[in-house]
N, C-alpha and C positions, 0 to 999 in steps of 0.2 A: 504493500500500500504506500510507503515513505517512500518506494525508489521511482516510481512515475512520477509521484506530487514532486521532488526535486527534480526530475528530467523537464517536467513541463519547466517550473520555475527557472532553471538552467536556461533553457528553451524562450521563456517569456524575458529572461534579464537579457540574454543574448541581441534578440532582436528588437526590443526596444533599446538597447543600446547602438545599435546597427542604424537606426533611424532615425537616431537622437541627432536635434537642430547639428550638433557639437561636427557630429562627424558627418552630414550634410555638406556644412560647410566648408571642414576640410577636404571634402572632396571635389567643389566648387570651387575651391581657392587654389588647388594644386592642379585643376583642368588647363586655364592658362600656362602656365610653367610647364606641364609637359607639352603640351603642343610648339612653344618657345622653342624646349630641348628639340623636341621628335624634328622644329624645321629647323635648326641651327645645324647639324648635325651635318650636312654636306653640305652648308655656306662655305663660300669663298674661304671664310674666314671664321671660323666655326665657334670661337673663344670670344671672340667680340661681338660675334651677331648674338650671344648667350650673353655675357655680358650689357651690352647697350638695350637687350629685349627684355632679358628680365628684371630690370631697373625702371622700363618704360611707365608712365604714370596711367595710360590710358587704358581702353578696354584690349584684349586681345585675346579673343576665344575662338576666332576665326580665320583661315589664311588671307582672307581681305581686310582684317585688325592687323595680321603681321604686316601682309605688306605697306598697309597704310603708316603704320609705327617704321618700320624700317626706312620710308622715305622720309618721314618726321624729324626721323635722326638726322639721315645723310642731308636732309636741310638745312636742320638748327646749324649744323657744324662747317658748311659751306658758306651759311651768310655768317658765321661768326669767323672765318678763315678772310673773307672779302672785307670783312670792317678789319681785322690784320693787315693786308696787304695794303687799303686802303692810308692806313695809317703811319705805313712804315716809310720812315726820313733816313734820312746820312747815308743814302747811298753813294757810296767812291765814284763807281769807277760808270760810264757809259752803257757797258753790256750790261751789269748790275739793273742800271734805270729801267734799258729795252727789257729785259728780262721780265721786270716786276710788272712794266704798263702792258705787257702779252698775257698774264701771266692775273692782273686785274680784270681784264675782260674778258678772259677765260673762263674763272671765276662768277664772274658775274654771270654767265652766260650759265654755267650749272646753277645758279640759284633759279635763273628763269626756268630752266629745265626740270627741275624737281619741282617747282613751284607747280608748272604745268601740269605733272605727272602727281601729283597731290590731288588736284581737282580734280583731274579724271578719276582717278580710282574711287573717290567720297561720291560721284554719280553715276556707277555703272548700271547699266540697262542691261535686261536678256537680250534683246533686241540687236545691241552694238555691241555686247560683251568684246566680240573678236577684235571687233576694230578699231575699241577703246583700249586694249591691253597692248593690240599693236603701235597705238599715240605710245603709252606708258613707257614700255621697252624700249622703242626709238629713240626716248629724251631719254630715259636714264644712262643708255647706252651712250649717247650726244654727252651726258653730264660728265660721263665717267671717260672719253674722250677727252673732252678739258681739260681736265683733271692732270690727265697724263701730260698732254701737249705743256702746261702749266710747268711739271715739271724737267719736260724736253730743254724748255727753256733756260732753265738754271744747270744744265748738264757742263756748260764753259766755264760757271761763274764759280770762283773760288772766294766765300768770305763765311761768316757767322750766320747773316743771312740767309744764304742758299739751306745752312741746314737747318733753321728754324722755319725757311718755306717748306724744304723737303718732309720734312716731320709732319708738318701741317697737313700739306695737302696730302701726305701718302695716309693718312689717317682718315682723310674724307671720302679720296679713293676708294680708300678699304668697308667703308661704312654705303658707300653709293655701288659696290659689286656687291654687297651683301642684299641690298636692295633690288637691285637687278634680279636678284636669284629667288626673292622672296616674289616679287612681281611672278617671275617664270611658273615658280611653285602655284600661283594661282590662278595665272594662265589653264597649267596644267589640271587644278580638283574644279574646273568651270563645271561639273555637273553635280557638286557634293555642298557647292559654295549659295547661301540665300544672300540674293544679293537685294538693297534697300531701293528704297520709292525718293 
């Protein structure tokens, strides 16, 4: 008679604990962060897209939250790289100047690029899906060009500079491939993805 009435109770503590608000939530809270890990995992750059994803403040339960978050970054860090360069005096020498004014508008040219590639993806349609991810991919791809050519530029110039640009921009770089891949990722679950009105 006592070993059923403690099986059940075993039984009734178990599963009301199983559905308790408590662990609900922990399992809501940690849905984001794996999906974080599961897409970091074959980014470019696999440490930092985990890094700058799971830090993100915003919502991200979706591959169109990652990707949205991921160009978020490779933004913020682009228009904060362009008020840098923007900013930067005493340069020496001639190639130094040409370098930084190439090297500015390059820059700026990925801010408008992601900037664009922001919008589209906060309005995707069933209807343009295809054609909207193909905008996407073109500018991030356009951004992350810059990027480079950005740092093509300082490849002659030898001063303090160069590696406080190099630094800079190869960290934006790194953060606008990551994006790129996160975009691609959701190119690719276009049939798993609800996308918004």
């Amino acid at each position: 008679m006592s070993l059923p009435f403690s099986l059940f109770s075993l039984i009734f503590l178990f599963t009301s604990f199983s559905t308790s608000p408590y662990s609900a939530a922990v399992k809501t809270h940690n849905a984001p962060q794996d999906l974080v890990r599961s897409s970091c995992v074959h980014a470019s750059y696999p440490n930092l897209c985990l890094r700058t994803l799971s830090s993100y403040a915003g919502p991200a339960n979706t591959p169109r939250d990652l990707a949205q978050a991921a160009v978020k970054v490779s933004l913020a860090r682009a228009r904060k790289v362009s008020n840098y360069l923007n900013a930067l005096s005493g340069l020496k020498t001639k190639r130094e100047r040409v370098a930084l004014s190439d090297c500015v508008e390059q820059i700026s040219d990925s801010v408008d690029e992601l900037s664009k590639t922001l919008s589209e993806l906060k309005h995707l349609r069933g209807e343009t899906f295809r054609w909207q991810m193909s905008n996407a991919q073109t500018w991030v791809s356009a951004a992350l060009t810059n990027e480079d050519t950005c740092l093509d530029g300082f490849h002659e110039v030898e001063s303090k500079v160069k590696d406080d640009v190099k630094r800079k921009i190869t960290n934006v770089a790194r953060v606008t491939s990551n994006a790129l891949y996160m975009i691609n990722r959701l190119d690719e679950s276009r049939g798993r993805v609800k996308l918004g009105h």
